[in-house]
ROZA-289292 format. One record per residue (C-alpha): x, y, z; residue number from 0; residue in three letters. Coordinates in Angstrom, 1 decimal. Each point is the difference from the previous one (the first is absolute). Example, Ala and Ser with C-alpha at 12.3 -4.5 7.8 and 13.67 -1.06 7.14 Angstrom:
   east  north     up   k   r
   12.3   -4.5    7.8   0 ALA
    1.4    3.4   -0.7   1 SER
! end
This chain:
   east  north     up   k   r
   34.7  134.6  248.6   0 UNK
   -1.7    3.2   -1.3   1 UNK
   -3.1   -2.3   -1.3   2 UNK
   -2.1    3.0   -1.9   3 UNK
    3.4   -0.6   -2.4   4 UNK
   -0.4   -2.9    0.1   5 UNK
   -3.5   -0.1   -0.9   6 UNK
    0.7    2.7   -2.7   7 UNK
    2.0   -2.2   -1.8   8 UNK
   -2.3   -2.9   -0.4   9 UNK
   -2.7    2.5   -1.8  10 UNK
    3.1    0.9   -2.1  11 UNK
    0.9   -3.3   -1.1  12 UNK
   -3.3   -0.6   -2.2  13 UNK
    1.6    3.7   -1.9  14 UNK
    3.2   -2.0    0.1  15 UNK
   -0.8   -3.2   -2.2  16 UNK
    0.2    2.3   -3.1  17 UNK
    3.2    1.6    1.2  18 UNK
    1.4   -4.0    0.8  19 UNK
   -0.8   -1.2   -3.8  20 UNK
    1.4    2.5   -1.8  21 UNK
    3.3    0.0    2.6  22 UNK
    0.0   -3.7   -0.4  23 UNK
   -0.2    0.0   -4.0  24 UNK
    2.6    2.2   -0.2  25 UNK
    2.8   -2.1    1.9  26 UNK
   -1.8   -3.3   -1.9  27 UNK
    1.0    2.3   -3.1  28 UNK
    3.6    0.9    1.1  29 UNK
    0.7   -3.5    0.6  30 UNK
   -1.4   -1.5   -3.0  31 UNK
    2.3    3.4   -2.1  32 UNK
    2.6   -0.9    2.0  33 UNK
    0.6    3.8    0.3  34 UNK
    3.6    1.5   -1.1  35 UNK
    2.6   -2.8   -0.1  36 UNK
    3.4    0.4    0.0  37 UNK
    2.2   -3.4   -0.2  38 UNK
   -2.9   -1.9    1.8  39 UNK
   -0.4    2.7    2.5  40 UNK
   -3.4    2.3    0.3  41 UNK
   -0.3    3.1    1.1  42 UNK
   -3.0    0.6    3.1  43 UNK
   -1.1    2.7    1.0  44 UNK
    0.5   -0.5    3.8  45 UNK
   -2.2    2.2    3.2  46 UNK
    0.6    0.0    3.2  47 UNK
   -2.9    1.7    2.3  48 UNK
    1.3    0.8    3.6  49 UNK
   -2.3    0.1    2.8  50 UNK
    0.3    1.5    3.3  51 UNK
   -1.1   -2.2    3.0  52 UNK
   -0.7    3.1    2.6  53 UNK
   -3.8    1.8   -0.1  54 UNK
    0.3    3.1   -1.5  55 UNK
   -1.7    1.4    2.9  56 UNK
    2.0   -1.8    3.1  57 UNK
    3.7   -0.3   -1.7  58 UNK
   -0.2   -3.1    1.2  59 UNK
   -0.8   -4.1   -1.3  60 UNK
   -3.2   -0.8    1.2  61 UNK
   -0.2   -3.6   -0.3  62 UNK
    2.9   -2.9   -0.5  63 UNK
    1.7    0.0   -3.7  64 UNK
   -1.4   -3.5   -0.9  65 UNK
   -3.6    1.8    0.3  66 UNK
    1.2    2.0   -2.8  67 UNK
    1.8   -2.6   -1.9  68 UNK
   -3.3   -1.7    0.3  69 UNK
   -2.1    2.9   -1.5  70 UNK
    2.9    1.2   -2.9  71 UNK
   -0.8   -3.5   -1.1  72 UNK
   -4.1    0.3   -0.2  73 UNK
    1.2    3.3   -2.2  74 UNK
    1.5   -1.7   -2.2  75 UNK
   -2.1   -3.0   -0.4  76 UNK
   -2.7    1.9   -1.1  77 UNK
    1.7    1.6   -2.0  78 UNK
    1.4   -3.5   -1.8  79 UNK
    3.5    1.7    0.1  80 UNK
    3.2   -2.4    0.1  81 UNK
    2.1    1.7    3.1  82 UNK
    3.0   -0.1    2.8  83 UNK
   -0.2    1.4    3.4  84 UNK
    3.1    1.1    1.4  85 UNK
    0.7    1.7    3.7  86 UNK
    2.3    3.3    0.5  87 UNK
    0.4    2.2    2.8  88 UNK
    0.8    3.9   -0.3  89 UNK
   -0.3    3.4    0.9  90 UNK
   -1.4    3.5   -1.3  91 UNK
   -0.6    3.4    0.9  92 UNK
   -3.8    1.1   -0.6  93 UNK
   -0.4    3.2   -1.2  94 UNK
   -0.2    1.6    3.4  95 UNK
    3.8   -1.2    0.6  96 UNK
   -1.1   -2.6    2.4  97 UNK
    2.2   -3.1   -0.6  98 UNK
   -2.1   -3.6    0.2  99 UNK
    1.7   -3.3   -0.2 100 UNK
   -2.6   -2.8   -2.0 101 UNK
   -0.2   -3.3   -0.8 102 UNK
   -1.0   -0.2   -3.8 103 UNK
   -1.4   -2.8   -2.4 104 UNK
    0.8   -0.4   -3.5 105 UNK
   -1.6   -0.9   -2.6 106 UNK
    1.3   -0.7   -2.9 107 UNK
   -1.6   -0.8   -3.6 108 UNK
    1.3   -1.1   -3.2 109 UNK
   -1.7    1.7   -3.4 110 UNK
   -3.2    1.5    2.0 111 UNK
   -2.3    2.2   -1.8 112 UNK
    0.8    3.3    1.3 113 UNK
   -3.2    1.1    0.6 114 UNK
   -0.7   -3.5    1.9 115 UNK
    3.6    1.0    2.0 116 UNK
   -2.0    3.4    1.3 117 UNK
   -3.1   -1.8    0.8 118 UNK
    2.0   -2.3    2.6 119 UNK
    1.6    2.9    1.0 120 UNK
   -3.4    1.6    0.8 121 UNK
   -1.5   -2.7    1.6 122 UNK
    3.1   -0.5    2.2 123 UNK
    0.2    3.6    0.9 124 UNK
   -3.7   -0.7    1.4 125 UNK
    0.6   -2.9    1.9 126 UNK
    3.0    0.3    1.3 127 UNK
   -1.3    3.9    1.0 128 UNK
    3.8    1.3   -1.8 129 UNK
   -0.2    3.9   -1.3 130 UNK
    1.9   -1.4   -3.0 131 UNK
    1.7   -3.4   -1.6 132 UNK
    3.1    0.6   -2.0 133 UNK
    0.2   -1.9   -3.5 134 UNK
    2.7   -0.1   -1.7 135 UNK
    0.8   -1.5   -3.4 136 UNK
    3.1   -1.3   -2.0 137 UNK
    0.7   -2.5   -2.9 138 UNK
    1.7   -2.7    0.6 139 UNK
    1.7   -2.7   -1.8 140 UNK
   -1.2   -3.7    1.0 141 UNK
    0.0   -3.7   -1.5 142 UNK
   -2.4   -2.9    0.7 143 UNK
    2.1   -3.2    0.9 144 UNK
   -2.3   -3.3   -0.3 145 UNK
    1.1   -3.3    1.3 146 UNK
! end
């Protein structure tokens, strides 16, 4: 584990309560709205962040995926962000044509603040040593079923 990261992002996370109550009154807000209803459904703005697994340096996954399962999960704790993990495994061609195969998290969020999306993505980017961390966003159409 790159632990000067690591270290980084505790200092950050006194800068981050700020960021965390204003991210967290907005969802409280959306909820309590109910947001644009159609026939009991609301649409949610959905993110997924996707985030490489090999050092940007080596090309290659330096430590066992639970590791990083372990630390997407510290991210997003301290960032008091509802979440899902999810596991894919690809291929790309960086921009030197050299063609990688990469195990990949994501992450994905339900009505998060964009600017508390790109702080995540920052903060992964540093641990996880990635040169970048794809978002990408859609709206989607989803219901709450309660027992």
């Amino acid at each position: 584990m790159n632990y000067g990261s690591l270290n980084m992002l505790i200092k950050h996370q006194l800068m981050v309560k700020k960021r965390i109550y204003k991210a967290v009154s907005g969802i409280a807000e959306s909820a309590r709205t109910g947001g644009a209803e159609d026939g009991g459904r609301t649409q949610m703005a959905e993110t997924r962040l996707y985030v490489g697994l090999n050092d940007a340096q080596t090309r290659q996954q330096k430590y066992e995926t639970e590791k990083y399962v372990e630390q997407l999960k510290k991210i997003c704790f301290t960032y008091h962000i509802p979440f899902s993990i999810g596991f894919e495994e690809g291929g790309y061609f960086h921009e030197n044509g050299e063609y990688v195969e990469e195990k990949t998290l994501v992450l994905t969020l339900i009505d998060a603040e964009k600017d508390t999306v790109r702080n995540i993505a920052k903060d992964l980017c540093a641990l996880f040593n990635q040169e970048s961390v794809l978002i990408t966003e859609d709206t989607v159409s989803g219901s709450y079923v309660t027992g």
